[in-house]
LUMLUMDREN-2810 file (N, C-alpha, C; in Angstrom, 1 decimal):
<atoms>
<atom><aa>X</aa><ch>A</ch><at>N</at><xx>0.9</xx><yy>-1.2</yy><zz>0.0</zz></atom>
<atom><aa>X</aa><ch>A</ch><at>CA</at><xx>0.0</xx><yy>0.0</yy><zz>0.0</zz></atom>
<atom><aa>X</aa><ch>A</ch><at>C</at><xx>0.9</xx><yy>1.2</yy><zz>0.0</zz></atom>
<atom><aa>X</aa><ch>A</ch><at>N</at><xx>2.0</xx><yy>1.5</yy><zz>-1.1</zz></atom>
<atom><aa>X</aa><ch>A</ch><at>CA</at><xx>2.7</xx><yy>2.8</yy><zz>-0.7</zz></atom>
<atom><aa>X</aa><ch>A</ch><at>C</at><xx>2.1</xx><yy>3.1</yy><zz>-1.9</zz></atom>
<atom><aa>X</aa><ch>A</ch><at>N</at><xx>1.5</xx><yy>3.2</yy><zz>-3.1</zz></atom>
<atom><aa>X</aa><ch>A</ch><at>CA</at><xx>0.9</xx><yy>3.9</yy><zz>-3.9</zz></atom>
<atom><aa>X</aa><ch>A</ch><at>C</at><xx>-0.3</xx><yy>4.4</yy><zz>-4.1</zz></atom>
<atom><aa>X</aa><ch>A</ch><at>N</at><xx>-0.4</xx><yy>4.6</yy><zz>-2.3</zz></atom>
<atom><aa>X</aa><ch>A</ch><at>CA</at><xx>-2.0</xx><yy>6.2</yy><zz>-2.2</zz></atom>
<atom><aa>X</aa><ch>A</ch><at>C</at><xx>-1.1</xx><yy>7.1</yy><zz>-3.0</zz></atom>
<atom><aa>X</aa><ch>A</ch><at>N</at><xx>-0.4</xx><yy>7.5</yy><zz>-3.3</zz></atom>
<atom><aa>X</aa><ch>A</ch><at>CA</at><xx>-0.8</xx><yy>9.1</yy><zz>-4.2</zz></atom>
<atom><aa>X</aa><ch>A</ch><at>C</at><xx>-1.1</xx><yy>9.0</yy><zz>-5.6</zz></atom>
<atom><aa>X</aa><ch>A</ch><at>N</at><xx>-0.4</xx><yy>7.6</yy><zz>-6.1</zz></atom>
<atom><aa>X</aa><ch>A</ch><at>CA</at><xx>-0.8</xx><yy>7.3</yy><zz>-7.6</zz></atom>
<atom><aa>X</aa><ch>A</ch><at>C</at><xx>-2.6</xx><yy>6.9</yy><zz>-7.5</zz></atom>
<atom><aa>X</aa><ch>A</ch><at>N</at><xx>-2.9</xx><yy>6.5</yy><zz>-6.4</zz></atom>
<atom><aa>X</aa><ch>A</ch><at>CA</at><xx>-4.5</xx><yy>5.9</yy><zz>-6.1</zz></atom>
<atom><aa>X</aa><ch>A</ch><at>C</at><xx>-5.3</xx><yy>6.9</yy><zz>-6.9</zz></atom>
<atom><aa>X</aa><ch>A</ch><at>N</at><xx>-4.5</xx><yy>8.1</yy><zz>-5.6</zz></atom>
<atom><aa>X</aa><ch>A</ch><at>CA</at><xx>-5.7</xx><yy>9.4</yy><zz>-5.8</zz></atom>
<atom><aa>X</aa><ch>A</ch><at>C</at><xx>-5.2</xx><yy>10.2</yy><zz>-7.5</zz></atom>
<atom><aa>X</aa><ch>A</ch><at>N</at><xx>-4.3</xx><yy>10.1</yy><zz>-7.6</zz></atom>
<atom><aa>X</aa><ch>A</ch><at>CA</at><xx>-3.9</xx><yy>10.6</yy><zz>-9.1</zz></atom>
<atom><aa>X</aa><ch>A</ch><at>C</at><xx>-4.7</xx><yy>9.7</yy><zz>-10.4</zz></atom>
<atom><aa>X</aa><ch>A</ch><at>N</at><xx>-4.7</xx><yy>8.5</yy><zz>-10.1</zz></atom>
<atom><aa>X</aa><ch>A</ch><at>CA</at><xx>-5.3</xx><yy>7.8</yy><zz>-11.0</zz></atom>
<atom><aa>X</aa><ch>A</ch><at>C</at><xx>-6.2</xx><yy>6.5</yy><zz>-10.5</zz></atom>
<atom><aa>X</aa><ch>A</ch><at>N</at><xx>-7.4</xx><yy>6.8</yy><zz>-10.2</zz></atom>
<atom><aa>X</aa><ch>A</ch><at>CA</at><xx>-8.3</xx><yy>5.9</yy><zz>-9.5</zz></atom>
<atom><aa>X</aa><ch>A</ch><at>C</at><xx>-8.5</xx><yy>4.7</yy><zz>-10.4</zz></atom>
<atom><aa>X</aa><ch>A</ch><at>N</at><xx>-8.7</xx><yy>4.8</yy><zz>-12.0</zz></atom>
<atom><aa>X</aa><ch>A</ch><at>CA</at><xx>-8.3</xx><yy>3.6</yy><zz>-12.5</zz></atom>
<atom><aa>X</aa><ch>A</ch><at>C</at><xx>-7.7</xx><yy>2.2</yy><zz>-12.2</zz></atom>
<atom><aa>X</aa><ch>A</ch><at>N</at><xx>-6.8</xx><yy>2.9</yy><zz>-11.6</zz></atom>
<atom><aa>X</aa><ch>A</ch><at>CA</at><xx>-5.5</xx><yy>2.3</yy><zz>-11.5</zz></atom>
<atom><aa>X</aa><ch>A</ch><at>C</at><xx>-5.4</xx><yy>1.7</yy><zz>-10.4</zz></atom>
<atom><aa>X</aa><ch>A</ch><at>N</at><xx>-6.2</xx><yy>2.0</yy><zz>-9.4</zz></atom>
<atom><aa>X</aa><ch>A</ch><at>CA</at><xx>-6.5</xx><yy>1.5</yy><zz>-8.0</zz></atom>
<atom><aa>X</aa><ch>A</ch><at>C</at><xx>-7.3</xx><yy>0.4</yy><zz>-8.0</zz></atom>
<atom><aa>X</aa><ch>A</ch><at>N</at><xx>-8.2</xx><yy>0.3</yy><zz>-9.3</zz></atom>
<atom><aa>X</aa><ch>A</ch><at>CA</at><xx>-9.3</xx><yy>-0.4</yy><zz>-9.1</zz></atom>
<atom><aa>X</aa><ch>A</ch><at>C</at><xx>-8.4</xx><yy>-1.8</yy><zz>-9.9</zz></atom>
<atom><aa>X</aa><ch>A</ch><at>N</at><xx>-7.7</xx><yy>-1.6</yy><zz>-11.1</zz></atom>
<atom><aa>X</aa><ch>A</ch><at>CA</at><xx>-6.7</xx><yy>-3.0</yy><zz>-11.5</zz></atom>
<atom><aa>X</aa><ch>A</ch><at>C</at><xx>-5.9</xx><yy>-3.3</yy><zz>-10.2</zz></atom>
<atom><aa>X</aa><ch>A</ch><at>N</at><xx>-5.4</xx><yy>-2.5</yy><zz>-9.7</zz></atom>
<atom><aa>X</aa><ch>A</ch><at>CA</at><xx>-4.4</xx><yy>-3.1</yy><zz>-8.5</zz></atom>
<atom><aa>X</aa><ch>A</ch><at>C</at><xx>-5.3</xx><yy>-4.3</yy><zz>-7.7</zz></atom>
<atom><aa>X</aa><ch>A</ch><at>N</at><xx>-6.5</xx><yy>-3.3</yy><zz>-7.1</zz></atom>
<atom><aa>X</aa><ch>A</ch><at>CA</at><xx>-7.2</xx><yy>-4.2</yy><zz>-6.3</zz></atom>
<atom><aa>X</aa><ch>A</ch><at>C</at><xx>-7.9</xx><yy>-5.0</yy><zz>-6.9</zz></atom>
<atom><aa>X</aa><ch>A</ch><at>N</at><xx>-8.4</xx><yy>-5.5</yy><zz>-8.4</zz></atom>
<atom><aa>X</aa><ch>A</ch><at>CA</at><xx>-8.5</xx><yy>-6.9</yy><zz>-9.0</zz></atom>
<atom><aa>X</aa><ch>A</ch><at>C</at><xx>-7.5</xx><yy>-7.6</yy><zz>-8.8</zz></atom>
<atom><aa>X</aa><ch>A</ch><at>N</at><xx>-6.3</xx><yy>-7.1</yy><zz>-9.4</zz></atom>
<atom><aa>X</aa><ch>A</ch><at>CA</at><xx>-5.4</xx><yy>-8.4</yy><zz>-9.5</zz></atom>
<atom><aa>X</aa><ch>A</ch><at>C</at><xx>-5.1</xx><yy>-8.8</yy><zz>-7.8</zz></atom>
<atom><aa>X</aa><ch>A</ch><at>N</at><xx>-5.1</xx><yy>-8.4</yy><zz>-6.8</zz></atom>
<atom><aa>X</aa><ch>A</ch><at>CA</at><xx>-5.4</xx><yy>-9.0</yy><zz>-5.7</zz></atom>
<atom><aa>X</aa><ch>A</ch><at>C</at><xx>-6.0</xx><yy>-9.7</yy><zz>-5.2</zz></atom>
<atom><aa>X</aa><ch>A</ch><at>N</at><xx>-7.4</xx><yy>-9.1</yy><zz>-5.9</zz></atom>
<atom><aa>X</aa><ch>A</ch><at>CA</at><xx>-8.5</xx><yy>-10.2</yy><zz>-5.9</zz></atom>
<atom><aa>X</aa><ch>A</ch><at>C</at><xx>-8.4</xx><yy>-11.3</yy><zz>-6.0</zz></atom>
<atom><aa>X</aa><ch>A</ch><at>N</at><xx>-7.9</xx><yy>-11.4</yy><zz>-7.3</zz></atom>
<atom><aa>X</aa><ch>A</ch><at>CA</at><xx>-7.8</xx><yy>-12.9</yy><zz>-7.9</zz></atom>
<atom><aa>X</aa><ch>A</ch><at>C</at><xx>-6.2</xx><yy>-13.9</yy><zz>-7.4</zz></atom>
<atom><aa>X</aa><ch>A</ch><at>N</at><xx>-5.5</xx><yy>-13.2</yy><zz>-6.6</zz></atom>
<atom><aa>X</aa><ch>A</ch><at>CA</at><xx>-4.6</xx><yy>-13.5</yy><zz>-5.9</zz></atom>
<atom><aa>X</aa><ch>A</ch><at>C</at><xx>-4.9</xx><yy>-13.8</yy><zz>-4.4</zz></atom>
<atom><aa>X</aa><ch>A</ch><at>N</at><xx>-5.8</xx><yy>-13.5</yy><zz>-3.9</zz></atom>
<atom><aa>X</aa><ch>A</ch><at>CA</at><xx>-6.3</xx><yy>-13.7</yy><zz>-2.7</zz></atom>
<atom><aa>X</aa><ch>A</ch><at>C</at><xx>-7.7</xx><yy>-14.0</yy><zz>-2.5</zz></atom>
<atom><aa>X</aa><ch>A</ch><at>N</at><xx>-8.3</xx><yy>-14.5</yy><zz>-3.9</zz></atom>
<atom><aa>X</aa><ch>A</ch><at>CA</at><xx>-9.3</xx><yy>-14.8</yy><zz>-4.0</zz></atom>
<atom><aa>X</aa><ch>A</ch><at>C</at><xx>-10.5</xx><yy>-13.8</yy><zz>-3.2</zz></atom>
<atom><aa>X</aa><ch>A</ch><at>N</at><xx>-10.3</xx><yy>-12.6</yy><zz>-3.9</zz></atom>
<atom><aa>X</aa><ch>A</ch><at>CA</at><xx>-12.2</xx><yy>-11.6</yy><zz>-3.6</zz></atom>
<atom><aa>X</aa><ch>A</ch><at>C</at><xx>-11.3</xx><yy>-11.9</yy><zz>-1.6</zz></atom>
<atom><aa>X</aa><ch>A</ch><at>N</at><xx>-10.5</xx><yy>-10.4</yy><zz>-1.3</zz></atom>
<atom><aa>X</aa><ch>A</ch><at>CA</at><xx>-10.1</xx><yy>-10.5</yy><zz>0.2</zz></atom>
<atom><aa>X</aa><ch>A</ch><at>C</at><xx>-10.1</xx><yy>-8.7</yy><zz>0.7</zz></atom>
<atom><aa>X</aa><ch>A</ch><at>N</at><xx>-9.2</xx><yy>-8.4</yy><zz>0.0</zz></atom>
<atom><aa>X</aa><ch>A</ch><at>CA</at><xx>-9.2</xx><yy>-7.4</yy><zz>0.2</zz></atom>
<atom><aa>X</aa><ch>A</ch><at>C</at><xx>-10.0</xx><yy>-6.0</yy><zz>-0.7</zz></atom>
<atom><aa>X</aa><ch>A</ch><at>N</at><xx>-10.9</xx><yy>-7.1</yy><zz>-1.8</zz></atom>
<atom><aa>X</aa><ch>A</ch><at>CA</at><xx>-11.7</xx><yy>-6.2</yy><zz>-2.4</zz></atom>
<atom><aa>X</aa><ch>A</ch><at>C</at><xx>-13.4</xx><yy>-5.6</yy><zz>-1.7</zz></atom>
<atom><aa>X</aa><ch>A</ch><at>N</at><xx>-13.8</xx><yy>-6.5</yy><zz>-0.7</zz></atom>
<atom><aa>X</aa><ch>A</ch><at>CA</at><xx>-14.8</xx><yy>-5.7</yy><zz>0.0</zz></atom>
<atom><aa>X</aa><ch>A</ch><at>C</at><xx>-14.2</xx><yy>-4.4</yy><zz>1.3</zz></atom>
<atom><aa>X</aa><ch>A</ch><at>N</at><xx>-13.2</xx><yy>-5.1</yy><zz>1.6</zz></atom>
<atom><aa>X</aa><ch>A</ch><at>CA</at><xx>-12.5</xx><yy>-4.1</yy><zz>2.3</zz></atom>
<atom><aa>X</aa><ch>A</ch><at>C</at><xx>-12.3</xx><yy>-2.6</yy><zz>2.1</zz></atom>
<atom><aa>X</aa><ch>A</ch><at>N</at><xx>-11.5</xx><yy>-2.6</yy><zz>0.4</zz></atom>
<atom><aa>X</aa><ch>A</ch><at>CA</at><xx>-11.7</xx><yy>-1.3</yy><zz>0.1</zz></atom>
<atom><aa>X</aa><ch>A</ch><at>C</at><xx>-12.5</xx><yy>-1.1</yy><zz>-0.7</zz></atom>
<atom><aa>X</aa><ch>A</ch><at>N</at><xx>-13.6</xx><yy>-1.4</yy><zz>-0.5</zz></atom>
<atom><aa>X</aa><ch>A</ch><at>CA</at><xx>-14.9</xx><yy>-0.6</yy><zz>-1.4</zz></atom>
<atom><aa>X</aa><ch>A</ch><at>C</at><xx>-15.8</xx><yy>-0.2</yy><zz>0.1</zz></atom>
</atoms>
């Protein structure tokens, strides 16, 4: 999690991060941050 400022710069970009997480920790940390 050190790229909050690219988050807020490009929210896009937050939302692929936290897929490919998803699917690496199978749907974990995606209700978290929504």
């Amino acid at each position: 999690m050190t790229s909050g400022e690219e988050n807020s710069d490009h929210p896009q970009s937050k939302i692929e991060e936290i897929q490919r997480r998803v699917e690496e920790e199978q749907f974990g940390p995606w209700m978290i941050v929504e």
